[in-house]
C-alpha positions in Angstrom: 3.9 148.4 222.2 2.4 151.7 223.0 4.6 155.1 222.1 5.7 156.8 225.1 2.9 159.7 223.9 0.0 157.3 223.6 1.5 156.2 227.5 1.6 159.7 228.6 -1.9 160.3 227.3 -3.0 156.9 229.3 -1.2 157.8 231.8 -3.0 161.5 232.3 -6.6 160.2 231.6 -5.8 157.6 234.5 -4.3 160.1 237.1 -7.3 162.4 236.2 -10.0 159.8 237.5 -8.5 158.7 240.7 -9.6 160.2 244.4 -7.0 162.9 244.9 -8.2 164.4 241.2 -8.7 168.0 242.2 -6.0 168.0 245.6 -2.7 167.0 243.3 -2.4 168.4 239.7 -2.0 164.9 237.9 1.2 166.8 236.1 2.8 166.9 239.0 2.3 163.2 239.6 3.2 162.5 235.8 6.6 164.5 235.7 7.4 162.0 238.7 6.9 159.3 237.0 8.6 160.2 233.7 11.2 162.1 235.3 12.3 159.5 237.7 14.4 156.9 236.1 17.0 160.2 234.9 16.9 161.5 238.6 17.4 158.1 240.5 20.6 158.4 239.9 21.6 161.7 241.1 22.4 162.3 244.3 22.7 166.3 244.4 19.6 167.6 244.9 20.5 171.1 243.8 20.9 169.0 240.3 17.8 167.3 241.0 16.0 170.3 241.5 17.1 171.9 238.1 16.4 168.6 235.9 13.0 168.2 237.7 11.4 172.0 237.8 11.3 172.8 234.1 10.0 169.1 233.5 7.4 170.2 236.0 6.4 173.4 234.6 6.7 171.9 231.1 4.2 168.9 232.3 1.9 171.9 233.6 1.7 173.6 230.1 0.9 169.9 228.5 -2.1 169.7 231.0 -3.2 173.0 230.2 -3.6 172.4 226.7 -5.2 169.3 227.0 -7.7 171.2 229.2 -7.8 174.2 226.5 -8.1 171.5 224.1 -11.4 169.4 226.1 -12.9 172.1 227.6 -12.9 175.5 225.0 -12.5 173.8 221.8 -14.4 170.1 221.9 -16.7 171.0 219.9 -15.2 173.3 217.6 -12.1 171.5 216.9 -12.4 168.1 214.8 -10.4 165.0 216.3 -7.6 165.5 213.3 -6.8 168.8 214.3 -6.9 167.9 218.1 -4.7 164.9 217.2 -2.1 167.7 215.3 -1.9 169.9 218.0 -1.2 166.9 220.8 1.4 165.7 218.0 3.0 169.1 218.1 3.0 169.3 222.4 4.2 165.2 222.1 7.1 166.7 220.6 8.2 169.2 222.4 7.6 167.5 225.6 9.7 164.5 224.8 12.6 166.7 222.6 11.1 164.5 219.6 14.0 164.8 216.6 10.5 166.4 214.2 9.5 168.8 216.9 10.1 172.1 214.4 7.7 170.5 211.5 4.8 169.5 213.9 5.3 172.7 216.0 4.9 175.2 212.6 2.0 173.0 211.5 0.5 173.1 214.4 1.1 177.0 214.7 -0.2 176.9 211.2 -3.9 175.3 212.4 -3.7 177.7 215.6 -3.7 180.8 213.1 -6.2 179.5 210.5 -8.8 178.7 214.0 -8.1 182.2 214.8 -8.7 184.1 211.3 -11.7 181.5 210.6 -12.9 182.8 213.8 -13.8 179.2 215.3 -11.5 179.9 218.3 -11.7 183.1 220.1 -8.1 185.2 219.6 -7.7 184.7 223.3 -8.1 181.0 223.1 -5.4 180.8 220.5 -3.1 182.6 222.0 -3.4 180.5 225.0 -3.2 177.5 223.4 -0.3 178.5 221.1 1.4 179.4 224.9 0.8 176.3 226.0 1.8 174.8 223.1 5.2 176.6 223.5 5.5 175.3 227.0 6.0 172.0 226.1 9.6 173.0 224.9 12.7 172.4 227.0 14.2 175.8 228.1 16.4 177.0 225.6 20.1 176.0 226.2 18.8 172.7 227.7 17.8 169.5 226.0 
């Protein structure tokens, strides 16, 4: 059985290839999905609205890094270190119980691509936003 961050990965790379790929943003279509078996059952949509934005917006900085990630750093960033920082956004993303170690060692690799000088500081800082995005609101879980 497939971990829900190997699905969500699947699930990305799939909604990326099909017809409407540059009229939807997949995330959008993705939050749906993962969002939708906790909002089926509610039927105020002012609650709806507040469980289902900041999944949106946190599904937005998930594809953003992925894109930061593929299209800035595929050559300069080896597939471990690619894999650590998706580890890090998993986490976040899906309020994972090891979210603080994987976020630090990921913020760790972020500042050692910066002062090695293999990511511009730009880049980084992006991707360390990004990266940040992933995490519920504070107050919310």
């Amino acid at each position: 059985m497939r971990s829900p961050c190997g699905k969500i990965r699947a699930r990305v790379a799939r909604l990326e290839s099909e017809p409407w790929r540059g009229t939807v943003d997949a995330s959008l279509l993705l939050i749906e999905e993962v969002d939708r078996p906790r909002v089926r059952g509610v039927a105020n949509v002012r609650t709806t609205m507040m469980t289902a934005e900041p999944m949106i917006t946190r599904g937005a900085h998930y594809t953003a890094l992925l894109d930061t990630i593929d299209h800035r750093g595929a050559t300069k960033l080896g597939a471990g270190e690619r894999e650590q920082l998706l580890e890090a956004a998993d986490a976040l993303l899906f309020d994972e119980p090891d979210s603080e170690s994987a976020v630090r060692s990921a913020e760790v690799l972020i500042d050692a691509l910066g002062t090695k000088e293999r990511w511009s500081v730009g880049t980084c800082a992006q991707l360390r936003e990004h990266l940040c995005g992933c995490a519920a609101p504070r107050g919310a879980s």
